[in-house]
Structure formats: structure tokens, C-alpha cells
C-alpha positions in Angstrom: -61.4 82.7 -25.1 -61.4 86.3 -23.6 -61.9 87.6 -26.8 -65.1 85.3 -27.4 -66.4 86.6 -24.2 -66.4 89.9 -24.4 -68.0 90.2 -28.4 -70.6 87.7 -26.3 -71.2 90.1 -24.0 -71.2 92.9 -26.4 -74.2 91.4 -28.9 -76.9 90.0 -26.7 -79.1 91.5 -24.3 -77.9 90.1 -20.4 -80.9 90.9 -18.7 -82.2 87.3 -18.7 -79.0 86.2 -17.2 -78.9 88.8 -14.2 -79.7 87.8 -11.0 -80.9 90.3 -8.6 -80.6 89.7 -4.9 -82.8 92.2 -3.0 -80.6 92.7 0.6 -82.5 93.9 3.4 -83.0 97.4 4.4 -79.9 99.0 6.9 -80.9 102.0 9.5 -78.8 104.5 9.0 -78.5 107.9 10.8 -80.7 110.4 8.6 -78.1 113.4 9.7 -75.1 112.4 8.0 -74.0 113.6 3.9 -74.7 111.2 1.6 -71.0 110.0 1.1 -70.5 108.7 4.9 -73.9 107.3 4.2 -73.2 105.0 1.5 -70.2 103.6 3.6 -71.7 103.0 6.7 -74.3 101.3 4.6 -71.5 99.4 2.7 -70.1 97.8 6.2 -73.3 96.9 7.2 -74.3 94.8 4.6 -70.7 92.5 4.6 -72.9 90.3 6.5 -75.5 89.8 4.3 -73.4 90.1 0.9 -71.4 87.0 2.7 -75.0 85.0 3.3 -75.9 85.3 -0.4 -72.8 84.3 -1.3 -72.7 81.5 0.4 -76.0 80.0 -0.7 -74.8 80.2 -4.7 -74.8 76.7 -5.6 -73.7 76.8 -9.6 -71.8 78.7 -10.9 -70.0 80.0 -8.1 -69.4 83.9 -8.5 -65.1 83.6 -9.4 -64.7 87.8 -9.6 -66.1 90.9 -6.9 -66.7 94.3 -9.4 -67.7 96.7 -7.2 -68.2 101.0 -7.5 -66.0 103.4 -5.3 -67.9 103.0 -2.0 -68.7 99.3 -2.6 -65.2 98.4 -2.0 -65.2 98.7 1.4 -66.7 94.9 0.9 -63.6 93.7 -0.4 -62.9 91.5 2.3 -65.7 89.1 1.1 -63.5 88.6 -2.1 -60.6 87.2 -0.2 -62.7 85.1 2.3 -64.6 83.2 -1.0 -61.2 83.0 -3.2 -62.7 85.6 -5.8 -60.7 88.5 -7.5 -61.4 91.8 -7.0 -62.3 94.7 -9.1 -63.1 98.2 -9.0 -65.2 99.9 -12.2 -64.6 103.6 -11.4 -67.1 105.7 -13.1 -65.2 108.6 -12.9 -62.1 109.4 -14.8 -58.7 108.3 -14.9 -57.6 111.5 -12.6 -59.8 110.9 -9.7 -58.1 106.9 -10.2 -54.9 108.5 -9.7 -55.9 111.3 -7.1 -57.8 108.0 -4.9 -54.7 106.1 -5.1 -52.1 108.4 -3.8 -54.5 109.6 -1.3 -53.3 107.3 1.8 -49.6 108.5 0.8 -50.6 112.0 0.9 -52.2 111.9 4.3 -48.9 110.8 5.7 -47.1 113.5 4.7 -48.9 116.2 3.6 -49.3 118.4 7.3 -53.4 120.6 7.5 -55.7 120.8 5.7 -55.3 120.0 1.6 -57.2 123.4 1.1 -55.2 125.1 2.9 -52.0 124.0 1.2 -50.1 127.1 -0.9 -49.1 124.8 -3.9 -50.7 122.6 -6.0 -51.3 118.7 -4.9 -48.8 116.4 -6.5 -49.3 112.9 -8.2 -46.5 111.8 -9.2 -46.5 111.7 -13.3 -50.3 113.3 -13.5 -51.5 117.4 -14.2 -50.8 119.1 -10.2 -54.9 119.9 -8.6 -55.5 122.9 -6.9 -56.2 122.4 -3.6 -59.9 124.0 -3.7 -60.5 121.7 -6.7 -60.1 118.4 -4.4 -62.6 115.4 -4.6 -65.3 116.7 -1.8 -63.9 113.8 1.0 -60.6 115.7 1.0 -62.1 119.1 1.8 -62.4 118.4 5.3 -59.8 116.1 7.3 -61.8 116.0 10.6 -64.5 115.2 8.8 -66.0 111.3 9.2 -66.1 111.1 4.8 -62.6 111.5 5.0 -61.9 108.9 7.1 -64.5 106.7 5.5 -62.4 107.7 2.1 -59.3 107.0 3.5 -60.3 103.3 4.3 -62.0 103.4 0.7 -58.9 104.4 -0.9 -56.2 101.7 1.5 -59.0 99.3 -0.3 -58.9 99.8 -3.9 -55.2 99.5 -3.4 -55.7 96.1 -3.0 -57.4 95.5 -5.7 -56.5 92.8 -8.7 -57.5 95.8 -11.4 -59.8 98.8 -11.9 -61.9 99.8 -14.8 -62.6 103.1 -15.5 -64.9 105.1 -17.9 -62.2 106.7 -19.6 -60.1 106.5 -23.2 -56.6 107.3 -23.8 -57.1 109.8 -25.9 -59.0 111.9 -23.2 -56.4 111.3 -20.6 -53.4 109.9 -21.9 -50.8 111.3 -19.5 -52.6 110.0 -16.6 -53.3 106.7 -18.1 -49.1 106.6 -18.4 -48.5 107.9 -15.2 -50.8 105.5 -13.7 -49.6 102.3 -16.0 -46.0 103.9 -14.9 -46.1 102.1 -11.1 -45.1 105.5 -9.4 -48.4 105.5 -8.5 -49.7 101.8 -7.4 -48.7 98.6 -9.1 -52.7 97.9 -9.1 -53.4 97.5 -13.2 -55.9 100.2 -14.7 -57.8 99.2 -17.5 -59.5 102.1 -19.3 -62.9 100.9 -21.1 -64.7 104.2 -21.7 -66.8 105.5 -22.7 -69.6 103.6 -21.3 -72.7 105.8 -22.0 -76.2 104.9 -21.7 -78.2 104.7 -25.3 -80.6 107.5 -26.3 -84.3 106.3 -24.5 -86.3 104.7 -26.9 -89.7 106.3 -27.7 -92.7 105.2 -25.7 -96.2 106.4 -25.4 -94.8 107.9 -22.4 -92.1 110.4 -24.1 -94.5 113.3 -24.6 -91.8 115.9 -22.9 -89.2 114.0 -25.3 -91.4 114.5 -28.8 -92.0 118.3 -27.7 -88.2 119.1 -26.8 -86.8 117.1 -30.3 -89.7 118.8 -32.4 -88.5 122.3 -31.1 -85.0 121.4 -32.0 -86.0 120.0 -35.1 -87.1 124.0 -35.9 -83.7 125.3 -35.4 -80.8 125.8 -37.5 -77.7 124.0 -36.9 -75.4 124.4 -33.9 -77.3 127.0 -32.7 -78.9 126.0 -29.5 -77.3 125.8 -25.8 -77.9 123.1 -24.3 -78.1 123.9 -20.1 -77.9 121.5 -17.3 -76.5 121.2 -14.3 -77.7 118.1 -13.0 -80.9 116.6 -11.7 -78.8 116.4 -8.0 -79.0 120.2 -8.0 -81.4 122.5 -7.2 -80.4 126.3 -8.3 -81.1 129.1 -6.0 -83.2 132.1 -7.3 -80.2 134.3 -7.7 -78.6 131.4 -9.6 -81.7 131.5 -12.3 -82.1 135.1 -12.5 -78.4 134.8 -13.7 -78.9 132.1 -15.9 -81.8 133.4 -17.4 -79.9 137.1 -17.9 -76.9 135.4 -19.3 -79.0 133.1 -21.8 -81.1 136.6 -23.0 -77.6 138.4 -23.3 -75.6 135.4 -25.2 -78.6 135.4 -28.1 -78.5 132.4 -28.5 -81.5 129.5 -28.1 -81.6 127.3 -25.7 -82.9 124.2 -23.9 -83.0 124.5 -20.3 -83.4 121.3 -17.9 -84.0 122.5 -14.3 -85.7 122.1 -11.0 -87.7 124.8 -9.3 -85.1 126.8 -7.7 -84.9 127.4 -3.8 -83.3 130.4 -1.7 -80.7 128.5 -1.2 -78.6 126.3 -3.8 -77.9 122.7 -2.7 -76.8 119.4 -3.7 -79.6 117.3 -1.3 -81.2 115.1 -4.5 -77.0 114.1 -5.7 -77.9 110.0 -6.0 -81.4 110.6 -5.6 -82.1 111.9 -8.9 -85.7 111.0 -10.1 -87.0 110.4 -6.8 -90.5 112.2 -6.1 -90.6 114.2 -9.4 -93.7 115.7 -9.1 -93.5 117.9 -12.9 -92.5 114.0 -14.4 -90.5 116.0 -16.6 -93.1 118.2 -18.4 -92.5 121.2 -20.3 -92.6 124.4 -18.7 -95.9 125.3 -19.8 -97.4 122.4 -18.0 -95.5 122.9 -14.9 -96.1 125.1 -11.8 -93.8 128.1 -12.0 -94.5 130.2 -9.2 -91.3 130.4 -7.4 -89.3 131.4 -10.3 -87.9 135.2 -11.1 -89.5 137.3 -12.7 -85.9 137.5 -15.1 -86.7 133.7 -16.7 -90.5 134.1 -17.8 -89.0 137.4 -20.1 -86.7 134.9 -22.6 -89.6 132.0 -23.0 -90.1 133.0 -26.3 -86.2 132.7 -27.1 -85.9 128.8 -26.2 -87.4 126.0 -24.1 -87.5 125.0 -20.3 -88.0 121.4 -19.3 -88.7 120.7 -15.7 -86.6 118.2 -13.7 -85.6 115.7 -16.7 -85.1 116.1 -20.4 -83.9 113.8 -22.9 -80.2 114.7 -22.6 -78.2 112.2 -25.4 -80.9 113.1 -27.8 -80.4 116.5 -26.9 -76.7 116.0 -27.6 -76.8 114.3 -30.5 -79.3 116.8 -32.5 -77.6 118.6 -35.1 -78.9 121.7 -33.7 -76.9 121.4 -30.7 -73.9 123.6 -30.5 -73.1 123.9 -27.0 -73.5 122.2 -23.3 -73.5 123.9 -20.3 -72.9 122.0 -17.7 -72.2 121.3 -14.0 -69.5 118.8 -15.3 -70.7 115.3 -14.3 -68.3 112.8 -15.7 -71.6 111.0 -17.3 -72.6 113.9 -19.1 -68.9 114.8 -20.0 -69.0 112.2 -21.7 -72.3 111.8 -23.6 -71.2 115.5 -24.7 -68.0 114.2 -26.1 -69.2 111.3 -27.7 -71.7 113.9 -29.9 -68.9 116.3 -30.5 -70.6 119.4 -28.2 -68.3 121.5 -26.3 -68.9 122.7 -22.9 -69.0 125.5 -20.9 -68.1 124.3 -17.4 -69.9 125.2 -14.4 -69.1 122.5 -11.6 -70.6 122.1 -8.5 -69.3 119.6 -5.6 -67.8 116.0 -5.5 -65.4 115.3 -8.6 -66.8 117.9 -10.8 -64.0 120.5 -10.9 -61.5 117.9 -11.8 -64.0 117.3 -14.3 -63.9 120.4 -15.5 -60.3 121.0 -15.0 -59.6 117.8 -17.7 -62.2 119.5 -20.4 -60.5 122.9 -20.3 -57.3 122.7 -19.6 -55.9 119.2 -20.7 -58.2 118.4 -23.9 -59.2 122.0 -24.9 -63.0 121.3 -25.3 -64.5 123.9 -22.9 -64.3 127.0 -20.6 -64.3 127.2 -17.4 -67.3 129.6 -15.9 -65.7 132.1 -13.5 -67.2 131.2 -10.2 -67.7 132.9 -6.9 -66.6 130.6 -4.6 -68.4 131.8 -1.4 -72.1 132.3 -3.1 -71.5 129.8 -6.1 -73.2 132.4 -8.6 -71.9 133.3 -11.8 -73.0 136.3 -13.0 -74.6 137.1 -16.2 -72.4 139.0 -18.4 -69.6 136.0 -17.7 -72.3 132.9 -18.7 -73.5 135.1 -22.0 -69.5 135.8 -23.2 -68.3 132.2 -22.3 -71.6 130.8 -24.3 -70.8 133.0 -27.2 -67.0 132.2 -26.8 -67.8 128.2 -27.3 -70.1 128.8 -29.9 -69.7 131.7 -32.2 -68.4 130.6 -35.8 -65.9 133.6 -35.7 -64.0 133.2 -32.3 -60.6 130.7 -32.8 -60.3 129.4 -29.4 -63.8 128.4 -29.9 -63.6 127.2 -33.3 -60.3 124.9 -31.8 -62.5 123.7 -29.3 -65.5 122.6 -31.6 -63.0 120.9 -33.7 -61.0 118.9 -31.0 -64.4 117.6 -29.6 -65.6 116.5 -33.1 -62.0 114.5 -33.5 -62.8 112.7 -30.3 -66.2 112.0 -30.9 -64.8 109.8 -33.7 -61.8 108.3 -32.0 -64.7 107.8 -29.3 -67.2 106.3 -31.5 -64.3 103.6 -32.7 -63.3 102.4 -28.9 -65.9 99.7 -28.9 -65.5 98.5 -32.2 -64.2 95.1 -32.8 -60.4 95.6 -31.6 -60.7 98.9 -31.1 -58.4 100.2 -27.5 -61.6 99.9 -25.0 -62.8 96.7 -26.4 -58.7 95.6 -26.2 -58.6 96.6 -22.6 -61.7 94.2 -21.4 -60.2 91.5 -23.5 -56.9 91.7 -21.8 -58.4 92.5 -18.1 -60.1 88.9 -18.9 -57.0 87.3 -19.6 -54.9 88.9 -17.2 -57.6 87.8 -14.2 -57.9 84.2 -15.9 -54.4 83.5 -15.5 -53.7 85.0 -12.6 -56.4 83.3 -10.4 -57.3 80.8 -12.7 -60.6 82.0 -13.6 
């Protein structure tokens, strides 16, 4: 029956099946980060979550699936008999790292950062303390508590899904199917990427980026991004732009227009009041950049704010991915075979980064200066040439794991293939458990 369900679920299109329910809008105080934000917000709409509820007729709703921060609403699973769920989006490491959190606040004394060893979870790679999810940089700070609460909730939980596959992360996937860690059941079902955007007479930018690539011999273009959330400072550019001219290489470049200072103020807002609309650089205003990124035009091609980044990926022309090591694009990279020089930036992204060089071998980590968060130019040009240059080993070991996971990847969905297996089961397991 399970089985049945999911291959349903898998061949047609669920849209006309959804139903949306628009819940009002919640005030919330405009000077907080974006993390406490979304919990506040969370909490404040129990009320109206419960309402909505309430009103279904047939069918009644029988199972809760909620992100990170949504499952602070919990609660309203238990009060309407429904089983709870968490789909982490992240990978199997932050699971692990969010479940053993309310354990370590009891007896780990400070601050995590200022801790001399590594953080332990039990069965799972040590992290380094300045490589913590962003709540745990700060223990007076209101996200922490706010994660805290999040994290004593997902304990709860009847089962979590997250983007992941065991062959990306198999000893954390053990250690968290061992029970050292929490007896809640994880059920990896990754990856879950988006499809490549179809055409539309709206995909000019699209059409000029894949025509460029189309020009270009194979696996020789880097591909750089560091997230629409980001906005690069001008020192950060001029670097980029330096290391790109010394590396040799083409490139595609996806970017905003960079401000003195580097920031994170657009993470979750992505796409909001994009005034370029992602046009090419040509067509975009380009006054505040350095005077270092107009002098390698003529060696690749900038896209402003958004750029078609799977089909990017996927074009045979592609040999590299810089990247600020969004689990997202982490995996969209692996599921094409590109490796990836690392450059994270805040929130999980140096776990991220941590899994892609040091436990699958598929990347190198940019050497970072942790007060100004620049990289300078000579490092981004040797790492580039390190990832992609047919005649260095590490880098030819790393092109050839990432191509072996692209296919163990592209077989995870497949009829009986492990991710598809997972869903099944997590259907059966529920079903049976709270008679479903």
C-alpha cells in the first residue's frame, strides 16, 4: 500500500491536490536576525494553524511535516491525534548536531566557541567549535534559546526526513540509526533537487548564459556563486575578480552588486526586489563595482542577482563550482558530478563544507580570514586550478568521486532504489504505528 503511494506520488503532478491556506499576517519586531524571527513568528501562528485545522471537514489531515523552525508547532500534532514529522533540508550532520544539542547545553560549561577541543556527537565526525550551526555561536543570544526549544521539539518527533543519501554521509546516518544519539527514526530521502527551469519567453538571461557555455570546451569553466542571500563587499570582488584572472580559467559569475560591507541581510529573502531581474552584466548598472572586475569581462560572463544554476551544472562545460556551500546547491553540484571549491559563509554552511572536503573528498576548502571574511586572490586562483586542472591527482580524485556519486545519486529515486525505500518504509512505519 505504501509502496503504491509513493510511485503515486512520484508520477503525477500534486498541484491540483494542494490546498493552500493563506494565515494572516503576525507583527514582528523588525530588529531582530532572521532566525529568532521565524520562531517568534512560528509561536504566533499555533493559534491560527489550530483554527484551520479545525475547520477540515474530509479528509482530516492524519500526519504534521514541518521544516526546522516550524516545529515549534508540534503541539498542534498531539492536540488533533496526528503524527509528527520533521523534513530537514539540511544534511544528516546538522540532524545529529540538532539532536544532541539539549544534551550538550547541560554539560558543556561557556561558550561552544570558546571550547579548546572539538564538539562531540557521539558516533559522528568531532565539529570545530567556530564551525557551529550560527544559533550555537552565541549562548546569551535569544536564537539560541529559541534553538534550544526547537531542538527539545524535534526530539519528539515520530521521524525526520532529511535531504541526504547514505552514500554522502554514511557514518552519520549509522551513528544516528545507532540510538546513542536519539531513538527518533531518520529516514534519509535525498537528494531532493529542484528540476532545471523550463524555457519561457521570459528566459532571455538563461539563453545568453547556456549559448556562452555552449562556446566553450569541456570542463573548462568555473562556475561562481555564493548565494543570492549574500551580498559581497568590494574587497571581496576585487578578490574574486583577481583570483578568477590569475586561475585562467572561464567563468560564470552570479552576483549582486557588492556593498562596503559584506552581509547576509537577503538569506530567505532571495528574489525579493531584484531590480537587474537577472540580466546579464551588460544590461545591468555596474557603477559600484572595482575597477579589478571590468579588466577579466572578456575572459567569462557575469550574471546579476540570478542565473540558471542546475543548467549551469549540468553543461558539459562545467568543471568546477565555487560556492558558499548551501546544502541546496551542494547538492545540485553533486548530482551533475562538479566539484567544489568551498567558500562558506554563516548558518550551516561550514559543516557543509566540512562534509564535501573532508568526509567525501569532492572539494577544497578556501582558506578564509575569519575576522574580514576575504579570501585573497592568489588562494581562490590555486584552489580553482587545484579542482580543475587535468594534471593535479588530488583534483583528478576529486572529479572522479563526485562523478561516482552523481550516479549512485541519480539511482536513489529509481523504483527501489535506497531513497525511494526510505519513504516507502517511513509510510509503513507511521501507518502502523498510529494507524494511519
Amino acid at each position: 500500500m505504501a509502496t503504491n503511494i509513493v510511485q503515486s506520488l512520484m508520477k503525477h503532478d500534486l498541484f491540483h491536490i494542494i490546498h493552500v491556506i493563506h494565515l494572516p499576517p503576525i507583527d514582528i519586531p523588525t530588529n531582530t536576525n532572521t532566525g529568532t524571527k521565524l520562531a517568534m513568528l512560528m509561536r504566533e501562528l499555533i493559534p491560527h494553524i489550530c483554527h484551520e485545522i479545525s475547520t477540515m471537514t474530509s479528509p482530516k489531515p492524519t500526519i504534521l511535516i514541518t521544516d526546522l523552525f516550524g516545529s515549534l508547532v508540534m503541539p498542534i500534532a498531539e492536540k488533533f491525534n496526528m503524527s509528527k514529522l520533521v523534513f530537514f533540508t539540511s544534511n544528516a550532520w546538522n540532524v545529529a548536531l540538532t539532536l544532541h544539542t539539549p544534551t550538550l547545553d547541560e554539560v558543556v560549561e561557556g561558550e561552544y566557541t570558546d571550547q579548546k577541543e572539538c564538539i562531540q556527537i557521539p558516533g559522528c565526525n568531532p565539529i570545530s567549535p567556530c564551525d557551529l550551526f550560527t544559533p550555537l555561536l552565541d549562548r546569551n543570544d535569544q536564537l539560541y534559546h529559541e534553538y534550544l526549544q526547537i531542538c527539545e521539539q524535534i526530539r519528539k518527533v515520530d521521524g525526520i526526513f532529511v535531504n541526504t543519501f547514505h552514500e554522502l554521509e554514511a557514518k552519520t546516518i549509522v551513528a544516528l540509526r545507532s540510538g546513542n544519539i536519539s531513538k527518533v527514526t531518520v529516514y534519509p530521502i535525498g537528494p531532493l533537487i529542484r528540476e532545471a527551469k523550463k524555457q519561457s519567453c521570459e528566459d532571455e538571461n538563461r539563453d545568453y548564459v547556456i549559448d556562452w557555455l555552449d562556446k566553450q570546451e569541456e570542463e573548462s569553466v568555473i562556475y561562481v556563486s555564493l548565494g543570492s542571500g549574500y551580498t559581497m563587499s568590494h574587497e571581496q570582488v576585487k578578490d574574486m575578480a583577481l583570483g578568477l584572472e590569475l586561475s585562467g580559467k572561464k567563468f560564470v559569475w552570479s552576483l549582486t552588486s557588492p556593498s562596503t560591507k559584506a552581509g547576509d541581510d537577503h538569506y530567505l529573502m532571495a528574489g525579493e526586489n531584484a531590480e537587474s531581474n537577472g540580466v546579464a552584466i551588460s544590461q545591468a548598472s555596474v557603477s559600484s563595482f572595482p575597477d579589478e572586475f571590468y579588466k577579466i569581462q572578456s575572459k567569462g560572463l557575469v550574471v546579476m542577482d540570478w542565473a540558471p544554476q542546475l543548467e549551469i551544472l549540468k553543461h558539459s562545460s562545467t568543471g568546477g563550482f565555487l560556492s558558499h556551500c548551501g546544502w541546496n546547491s551542494i547538492l545540485e553540484s553533486v548530482s551533475c558530478g562538479v566539484p567544489i571549491v568551498a567558500w562558506p559563509l554563516f548558518a550551516d554552511q561550514m559543516m557543509n563544507a566540512e562534509i564535501i572536503t573532508k568526509e567525501i573528498g569532492i572539494g577544497v576548502r578556501l582558506n578564509v580570514t575569519q575576522s574580514t571574511n576575504v579570501v585573497g586572490s592568489e588562494e581562490i586562483a590555486k584552489t580553482i586550478c587545484k579542482i580543475m586542472d587535468k594534471e593535479d591527482i588530488e583534483g583528478c580524485a576529486m572529479r572522479k568521486r563526485v562523478k561516482e556519486l552523481k550516479h549512485i545519486a541519480e539511482k536513489a529515486w529509481s523504483q527501489d532504489g535506497p531513497s525511494f525505500c526510505e519513504m516507502t518504509n517511513a509510510f509503513v512505519r507511521i501507518s502502523q504505528t498510529h494507524g494511519v
